[in-house]
C-alpha atoms as one frame of an Amber mdcrd trajectory, in Angstrom:
protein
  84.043  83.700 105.833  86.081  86.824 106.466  88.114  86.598 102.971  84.232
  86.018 101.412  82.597  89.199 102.957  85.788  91.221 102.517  85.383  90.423
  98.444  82.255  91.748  98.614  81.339  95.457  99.065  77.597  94.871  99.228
  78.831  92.958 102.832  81.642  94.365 103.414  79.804  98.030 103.715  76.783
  96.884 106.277  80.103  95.050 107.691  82.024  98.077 108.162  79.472 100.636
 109.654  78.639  97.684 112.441  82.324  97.857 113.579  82.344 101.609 113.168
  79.679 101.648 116.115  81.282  99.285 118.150  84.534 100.981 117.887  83.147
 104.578 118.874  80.619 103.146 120.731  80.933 104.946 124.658  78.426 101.883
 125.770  79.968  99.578 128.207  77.884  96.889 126.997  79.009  97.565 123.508
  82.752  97.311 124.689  84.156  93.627 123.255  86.320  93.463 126.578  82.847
  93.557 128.693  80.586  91.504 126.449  81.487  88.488 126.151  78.736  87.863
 123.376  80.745  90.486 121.039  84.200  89.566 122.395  83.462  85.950 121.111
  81.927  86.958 117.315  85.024  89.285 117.186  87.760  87.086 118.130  86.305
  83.844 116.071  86.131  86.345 112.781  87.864  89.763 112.340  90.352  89.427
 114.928  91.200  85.701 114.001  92.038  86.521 110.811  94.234  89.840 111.326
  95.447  89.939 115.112  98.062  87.587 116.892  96.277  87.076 120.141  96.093
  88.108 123.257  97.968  86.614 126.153 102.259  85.468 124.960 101.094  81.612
 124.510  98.623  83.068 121.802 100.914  85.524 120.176 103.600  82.764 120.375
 101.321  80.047 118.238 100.500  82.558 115.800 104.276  83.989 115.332 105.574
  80.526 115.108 102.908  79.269 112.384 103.658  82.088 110.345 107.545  81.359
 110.612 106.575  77.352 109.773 105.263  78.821 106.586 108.456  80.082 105.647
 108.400  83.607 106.751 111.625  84.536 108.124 110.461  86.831 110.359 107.487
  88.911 111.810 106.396  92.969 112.312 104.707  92.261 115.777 103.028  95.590
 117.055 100.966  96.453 120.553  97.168  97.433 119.442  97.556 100.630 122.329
  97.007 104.268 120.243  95.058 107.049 120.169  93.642 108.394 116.508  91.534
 112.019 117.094  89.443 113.976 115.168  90.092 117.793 114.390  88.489 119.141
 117.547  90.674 116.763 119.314  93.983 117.590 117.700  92.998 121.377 118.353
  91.975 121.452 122.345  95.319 118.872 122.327  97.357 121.815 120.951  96.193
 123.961 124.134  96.436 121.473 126.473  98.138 121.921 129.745 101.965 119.770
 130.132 101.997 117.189 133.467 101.667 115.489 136.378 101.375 111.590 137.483
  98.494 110.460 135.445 101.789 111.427 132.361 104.083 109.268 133.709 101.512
 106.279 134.360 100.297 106.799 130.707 104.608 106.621 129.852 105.039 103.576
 132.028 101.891 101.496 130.245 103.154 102.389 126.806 106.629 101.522 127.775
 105.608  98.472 129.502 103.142  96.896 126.640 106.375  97.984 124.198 109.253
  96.251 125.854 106.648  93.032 126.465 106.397  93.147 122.420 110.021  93.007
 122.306 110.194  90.578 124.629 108.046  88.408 122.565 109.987  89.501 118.949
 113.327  87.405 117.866 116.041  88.381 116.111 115.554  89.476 113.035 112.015
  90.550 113.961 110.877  93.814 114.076 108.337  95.514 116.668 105.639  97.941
 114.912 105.121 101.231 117.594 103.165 104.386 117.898 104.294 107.236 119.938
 100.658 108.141 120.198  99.771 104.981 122.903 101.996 107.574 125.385  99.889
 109.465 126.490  98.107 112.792 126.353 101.690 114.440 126.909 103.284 112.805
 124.200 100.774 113.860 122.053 100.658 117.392 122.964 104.384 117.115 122.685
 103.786 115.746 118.942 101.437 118.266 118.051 103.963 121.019 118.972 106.829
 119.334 117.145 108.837 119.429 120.476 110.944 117.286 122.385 109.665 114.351
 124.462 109.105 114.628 128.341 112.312 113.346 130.186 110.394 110.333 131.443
 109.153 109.643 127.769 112.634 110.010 126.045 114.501 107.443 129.045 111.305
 105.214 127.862 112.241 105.464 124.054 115.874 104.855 125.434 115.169 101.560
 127.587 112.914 100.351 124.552 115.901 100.889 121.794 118.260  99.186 124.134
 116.123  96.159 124.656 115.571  95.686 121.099 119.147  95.950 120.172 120.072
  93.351 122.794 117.755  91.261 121.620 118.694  92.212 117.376 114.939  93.215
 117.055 114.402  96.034 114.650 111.919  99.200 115.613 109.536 100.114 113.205
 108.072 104.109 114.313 104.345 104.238 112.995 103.223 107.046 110.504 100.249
 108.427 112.349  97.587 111.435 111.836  99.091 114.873 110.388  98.098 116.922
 113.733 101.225 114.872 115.189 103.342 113.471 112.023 105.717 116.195 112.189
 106.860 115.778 115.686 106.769 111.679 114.927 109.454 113.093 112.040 111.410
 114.801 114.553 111.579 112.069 116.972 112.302 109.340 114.446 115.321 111.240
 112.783 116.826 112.066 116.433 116.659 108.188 117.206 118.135 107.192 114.154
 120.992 109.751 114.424 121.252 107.675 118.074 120.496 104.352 117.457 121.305
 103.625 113.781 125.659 103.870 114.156 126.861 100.525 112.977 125.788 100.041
 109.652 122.463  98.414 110.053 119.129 100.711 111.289 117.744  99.577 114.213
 115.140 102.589 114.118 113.124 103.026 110.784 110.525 106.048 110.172 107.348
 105.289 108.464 106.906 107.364 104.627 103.562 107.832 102.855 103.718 107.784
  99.771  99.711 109.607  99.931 100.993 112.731 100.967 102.151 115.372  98.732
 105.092 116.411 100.889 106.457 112.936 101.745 108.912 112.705  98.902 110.840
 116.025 100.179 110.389 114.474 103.761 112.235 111.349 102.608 114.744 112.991
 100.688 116.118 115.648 103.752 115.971 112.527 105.900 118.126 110.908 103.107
 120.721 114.152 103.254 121.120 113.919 106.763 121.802 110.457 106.777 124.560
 110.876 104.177 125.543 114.031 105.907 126.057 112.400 109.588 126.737 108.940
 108.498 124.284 107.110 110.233 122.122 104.508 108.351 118.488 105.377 107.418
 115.651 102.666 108.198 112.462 103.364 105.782 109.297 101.467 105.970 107.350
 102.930 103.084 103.545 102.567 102.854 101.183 104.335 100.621  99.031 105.624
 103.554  97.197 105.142 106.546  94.709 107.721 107.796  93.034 108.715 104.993
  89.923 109.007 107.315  91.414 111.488 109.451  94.234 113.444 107.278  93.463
 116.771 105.524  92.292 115.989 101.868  94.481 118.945 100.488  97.156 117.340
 101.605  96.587 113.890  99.604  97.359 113.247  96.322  93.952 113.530  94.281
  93.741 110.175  92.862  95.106 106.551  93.920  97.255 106.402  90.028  99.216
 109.600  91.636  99.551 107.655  94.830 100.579 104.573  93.405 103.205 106.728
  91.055 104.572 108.286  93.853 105.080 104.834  95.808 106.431 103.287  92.767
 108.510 106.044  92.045 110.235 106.581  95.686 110.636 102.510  96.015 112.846
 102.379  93.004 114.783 105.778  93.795 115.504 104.072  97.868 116.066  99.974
  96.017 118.787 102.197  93.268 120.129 104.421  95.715 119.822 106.959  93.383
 117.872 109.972  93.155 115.292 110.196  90.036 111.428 110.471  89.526 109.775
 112.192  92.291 112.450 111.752  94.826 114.659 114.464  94.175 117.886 115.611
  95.811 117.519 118.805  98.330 119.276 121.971  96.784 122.388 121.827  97.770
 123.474 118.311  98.124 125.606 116.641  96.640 123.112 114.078  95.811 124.470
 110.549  97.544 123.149 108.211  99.045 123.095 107.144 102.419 123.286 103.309
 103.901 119.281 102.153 103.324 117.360  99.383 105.374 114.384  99.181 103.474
 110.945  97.685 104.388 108.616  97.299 101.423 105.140  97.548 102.704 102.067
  97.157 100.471  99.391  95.304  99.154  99.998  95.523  95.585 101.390  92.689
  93.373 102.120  95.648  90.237 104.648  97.083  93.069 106.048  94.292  94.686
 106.942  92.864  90.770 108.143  96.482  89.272 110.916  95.926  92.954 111.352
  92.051  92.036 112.233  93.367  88.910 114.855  95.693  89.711 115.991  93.189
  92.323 116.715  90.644  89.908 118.216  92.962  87.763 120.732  94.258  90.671
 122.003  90.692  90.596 122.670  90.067  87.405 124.988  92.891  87.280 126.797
  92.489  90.529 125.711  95.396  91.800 125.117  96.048  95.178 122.228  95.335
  96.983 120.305  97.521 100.192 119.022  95.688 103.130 114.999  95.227 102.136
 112.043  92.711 103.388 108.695  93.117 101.802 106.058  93.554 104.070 101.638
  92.581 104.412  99.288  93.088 106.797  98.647  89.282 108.502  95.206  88.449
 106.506  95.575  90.082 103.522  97.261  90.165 100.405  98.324  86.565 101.437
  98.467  85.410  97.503 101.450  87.947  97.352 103.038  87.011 100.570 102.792
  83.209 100.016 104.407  83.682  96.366 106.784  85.673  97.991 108.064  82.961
 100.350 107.958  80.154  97.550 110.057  82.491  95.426 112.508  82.379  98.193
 112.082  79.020  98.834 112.720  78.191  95.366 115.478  80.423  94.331 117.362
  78.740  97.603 116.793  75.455  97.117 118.213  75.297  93.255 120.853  77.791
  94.624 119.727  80.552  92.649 121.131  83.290  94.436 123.305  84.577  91.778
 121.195  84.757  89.056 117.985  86.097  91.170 117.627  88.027  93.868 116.427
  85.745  96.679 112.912  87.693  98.248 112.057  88.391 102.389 108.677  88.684
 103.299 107.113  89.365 106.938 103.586  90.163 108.157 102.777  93.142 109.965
 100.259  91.705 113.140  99.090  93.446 115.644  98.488  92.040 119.639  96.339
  93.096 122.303  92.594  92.198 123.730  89.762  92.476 121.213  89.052  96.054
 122.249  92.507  97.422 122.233  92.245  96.001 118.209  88.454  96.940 117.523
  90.051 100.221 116.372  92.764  98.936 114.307  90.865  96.580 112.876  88.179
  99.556 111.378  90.932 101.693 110.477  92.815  99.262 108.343  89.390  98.075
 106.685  88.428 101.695 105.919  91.820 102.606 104.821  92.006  99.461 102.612
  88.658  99.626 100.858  90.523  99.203  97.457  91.802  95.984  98.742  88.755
  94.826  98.008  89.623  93.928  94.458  92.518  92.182  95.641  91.165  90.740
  98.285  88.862  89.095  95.252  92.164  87.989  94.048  93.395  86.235  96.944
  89.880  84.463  97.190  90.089  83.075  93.549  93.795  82.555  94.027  92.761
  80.097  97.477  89.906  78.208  95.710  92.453  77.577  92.817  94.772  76.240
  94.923  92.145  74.334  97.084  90.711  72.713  93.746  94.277  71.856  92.935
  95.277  70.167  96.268  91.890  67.817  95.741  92.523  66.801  92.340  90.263
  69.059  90.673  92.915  70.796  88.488  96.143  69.255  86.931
């Protein structure tokens, strides 16, 4: 039923503004975590479809259907964060530094993080947002300085669990009142964390933004520059309801270009298109971990492509999984994982490059997700047409499995 109204924008729009208003809704009896009426028509539908549960036995089943699919591993994040308007991210910029209520707002994010990576195994990554810290962190953000001492022991403790446990950290993109501090944060972490030739830390890269691709490439040049290896999860954008307009490219072909474009550069190691060396350098590469995230089969095939090609030649290959959001774009995923299948089972591996693909889910009660859930509908309104694609693409197969088509 979701995939159905999803495919269609004359339901999908009524569908929308309803979870708009229960999202922003102030209402106690509007709040899914106090009515059990909406809780239930949430959890059986939307959150069913696109969030892992919400108590470990839940998330566990999910996690471990996914991997019985043939997923290799998972992007499990914690639904906690905080998105603001522009009034918000301006009284947030004079807001006053402190006190307990910080610390307790620290300890929840810190506790709902390790509990993630608790849950994660190796080879997993955890999905987090630096926002679900508190007010202080985000003032912090805002002013591109350095986290509170509590906050950076938290980020500390969190790395150190996940490395223990050879889960990978995957720092959220967020709004532009806060991304350059996020920036800051990620790139310090890395410089930490990232030492022995595999990233444990990755920073998020929009490929929406006009400035991203001279973002990426000074991250790139300190990388090479300090030897550490750079994690990149690139993603063509996420809060195009909230960032400035100006600072978006003006049409989704220049968006998609750009992705395209920086994807290639990262999978070549080598600088060309839009990603272009900073003055100065000497223009090498660093050591990549790569995670390919997107919703479009055009970009998933263009990498393939140069994937394949990479073999072929003997050349040497970066560390990359391609990554969806769990309940959509599951025609791509599913071919992904049969690709791999296949090119294993007839031992392939030296004439094609052998694909990794994960879903991104998100865990938490049906209110901590209402949000997420609106902003990834709204931010994915062109999935629409490929959401169409994944419909036609499951009645096929359904048709097929019943004898219907030979």
């Amino acid at each position: 039923m979701v995939t159905y109204i999803s495919s269609r924008p004359v339901l999908l729009n009524p569908a929308l503004r309803m979870l708009s208003f229960l999202a922003h809704s102030k209402s106690p009896l509007l709040n899914p975590d106090s009515n059990p009426l909406i809780r239930l028509l949430l959890k059986k539908t939307l959150y069913a479809q696109f969030c892992a549960g919400e108590t470990p036995a839940e998330i566990k089943r999910t996690v471990e259907g996914l991997k019985n699919m043939g997923y290799p591993g998972v992007i499990l994040a914690y639904a906690r964060e905080v998105v603001m308007d522009e009034d918000e991210a301006t009284a947030l910029g004079q807001s006053i530094k402190s006190s307990a209520d910080s610390k307790n707002e620290v300890n929840q994010w810190e506790k709902g993080t390790i509990d993630t990576v608790e849950l994660a195994t190796s080879d997993d990554y955890v999905g987090l947002k630096f926002s679900g810290a508190g007010r202080q962190a985000l003032g912090d953000l805002q002013r591109n300085e350095p986290p509170s001492q509590e906050l950076e022991a938290a980020i500390v403790r969190i790395c150190e669990a996940a490395r223990a446990r050879r889960v990978k950290l995957l720092f959220d993109a967020e709004q532009q009142a806060i991304q350059r501090g996020i920036d800051s944060w990620t790139l310090n972490f890395m410089r930490r964390f990232n030492r022995d030739g595999q990233a444990l830390v990755f920073g998020t890269y929009q490929a929406y933004l006009h400035a991203t691709p001279n973002i990426l490439a000074s991250h790139l040049e300190h990388a090479n520059q300090e030897g550490f290896t750079i994690g990149v999860k690139l993603v063509r954008g996420a809060y195009l309801s909230s960032d400035p307009r100006e600072r978006i490219w003006q049409t989704k072909t220049q968006t998609d270009t750009a992705y395209n474009e920086i994807a290639r550069a990262l999978i070549k190691r080598r600088y060309s298109g839009i990603l272009k060396a900073p003055a100065h350098s000497e223009g090498r590469f660093p050591n990549i971990n790569l995670v390919l995230a997107g919703h479009n089969s055009d970009s998933v095939s263009k990498a393939r492509t140069i994937r394949d090609e990479q073999v072929r030649k003997g050349e040497q290959r970066i560390d990359m999984v391609y990554g969806q959001l769990m309940g959509m774009a599951d025609n791509i995923s599913c071919a992904l994982v049969q690709a791999g299948n296949h090119a294993e089972n007839k031992n392939l591996s030296e004439t094609v490059d052998i694909p990794k693909a994960i879903k991104y889910l998100v865990w938490g009660s049906v209110g901590e997700c209402t949000k997420y859930l609106l902003r990834r509908a709204e931010e994915n309104r062109d999935a629409v047409t490929r959401t169409e694609e994944s419909r036609r693409a499951l009645g096929w197969e359904l048709r097929k499995r019943v004898g219907l088509i030979r």
